[in-house]
MIDRENVEX-365379 format. One record per residue (C-alpha): residue in one letter; x, y, z. Coordinates in steps of 0.001 Angstrom, whole numbers, plus 500000, padded with zeros to 6 digits. Example, Ala and Ser with C-alpha at 12.3 -4.5 7.8 and 13.67 -1.06 7.14 Angstrom:
2
  type      px      py      pz
     A  512300  495500  507800
     S  513670  498940  507140
END
This chain:
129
  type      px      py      pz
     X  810245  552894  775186
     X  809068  551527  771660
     X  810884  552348  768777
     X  808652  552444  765683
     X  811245  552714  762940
     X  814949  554016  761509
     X  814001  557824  761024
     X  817207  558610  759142
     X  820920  557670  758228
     X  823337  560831  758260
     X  825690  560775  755598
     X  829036  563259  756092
     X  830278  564419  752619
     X  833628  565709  751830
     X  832143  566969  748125
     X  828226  567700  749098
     X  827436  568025  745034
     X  829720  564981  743746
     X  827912  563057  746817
     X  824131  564192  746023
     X  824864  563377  742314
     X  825735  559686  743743
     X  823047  559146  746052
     X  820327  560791  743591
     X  821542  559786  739786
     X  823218  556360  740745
     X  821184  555096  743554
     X  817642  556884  742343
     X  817270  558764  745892
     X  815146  562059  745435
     X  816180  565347  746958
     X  813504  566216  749576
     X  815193  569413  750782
     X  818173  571021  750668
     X  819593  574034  752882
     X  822827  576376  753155
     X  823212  576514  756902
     X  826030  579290  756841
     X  826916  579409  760463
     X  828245  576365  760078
     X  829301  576624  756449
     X  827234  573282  755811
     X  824731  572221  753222
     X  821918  569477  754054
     X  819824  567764  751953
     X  817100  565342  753044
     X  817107  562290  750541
     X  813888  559948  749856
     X  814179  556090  748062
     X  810906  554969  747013
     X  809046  557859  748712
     X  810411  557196  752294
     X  812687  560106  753583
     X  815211  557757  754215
     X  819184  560399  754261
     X  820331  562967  755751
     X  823310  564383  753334
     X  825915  566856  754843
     X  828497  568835  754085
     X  831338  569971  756613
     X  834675  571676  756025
     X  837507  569728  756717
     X  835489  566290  758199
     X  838235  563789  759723
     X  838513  560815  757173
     X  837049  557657  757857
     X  839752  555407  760451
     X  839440  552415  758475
     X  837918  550074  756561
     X  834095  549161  757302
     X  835503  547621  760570
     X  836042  550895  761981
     X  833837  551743  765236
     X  830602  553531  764886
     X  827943  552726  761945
     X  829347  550079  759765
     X  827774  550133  756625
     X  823891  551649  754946
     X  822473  548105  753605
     X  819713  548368  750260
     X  817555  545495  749528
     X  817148  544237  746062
     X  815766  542035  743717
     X  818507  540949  742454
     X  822210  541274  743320
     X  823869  540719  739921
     X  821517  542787  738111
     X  822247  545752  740438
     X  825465  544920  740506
     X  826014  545396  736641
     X  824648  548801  737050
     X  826562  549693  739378
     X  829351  549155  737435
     X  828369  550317  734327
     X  828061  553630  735874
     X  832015  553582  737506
     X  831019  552837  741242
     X  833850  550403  742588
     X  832071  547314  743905
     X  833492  544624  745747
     X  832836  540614  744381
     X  829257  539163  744426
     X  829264  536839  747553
     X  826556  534544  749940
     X  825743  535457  753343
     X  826261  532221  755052
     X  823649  533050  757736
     X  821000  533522  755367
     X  822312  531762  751912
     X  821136  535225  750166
     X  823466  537344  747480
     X  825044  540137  749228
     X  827895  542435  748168
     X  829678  545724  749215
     X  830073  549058  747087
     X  831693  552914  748099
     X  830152  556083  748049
     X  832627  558811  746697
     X  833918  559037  750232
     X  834872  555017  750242
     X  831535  555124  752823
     X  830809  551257  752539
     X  827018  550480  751303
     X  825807  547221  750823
     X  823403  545374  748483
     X  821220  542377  749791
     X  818940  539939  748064
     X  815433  540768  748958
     X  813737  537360  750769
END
């Protein structure tokens, strides 16, 4: 088997609009589609960065809350490359999204830091190479 590429990332919302608004207005994702699926009282939306369908956004009622911190077991954290940490950083902030402290991926020497989603979902920004 070859794998070509990372189709999608599904996202689990516990507020579907106050999460779109996030992943759309803060992080500049576009809404690709977006559907009611009633039997299962769930909304979807398909989100795009740069073009590239990229999210799967979902609504359930009543999800389980994340166990823990980004150490918890299953997908750890959704990682965006950029030009510059700081910069991004600074926008982030200016627009209320709780960030964590600019640090240096000691693997790599590049600027890397962490940042939440509404639901605390941990997201990462990375220095592009």
């Amino acid at each position: 088997m070859k794998l070509n590429r990372v189709h999608h990332i599904a996202v689990i919302a516990t507020d579907y609009e106050r999460s779109k608004a996030f992943y759309l207005d803060v992080l500049g994702c576009t809404l690709l589609t977006e559907v009611y699926r009633s039997e299962r009282d769930s909304w979807m939306g398909d989100l795009a960065l740069n073009g590239e369908y990229l999210i799967e956004l979902f609504s359930f009622p009543n999800p389980p809350a994340r166990p823990s911190g980004p150490e918890a077991t299953g997908l750890r954290h959704l990682a965006f490359e950029v030009d510059s940490v700081p910069d991004a950083r600074a926008e982030l902030v200016a627009k209320g999204v709780r960030c964590e402290e600019l640090r240096v991926d000691p693997h790599t020497g590049r600027e890397m830091l962490f940042f939440f989603d509404p639901d605390g979902q941990p997201l990462e920004l990375y220095a592009a190479g």
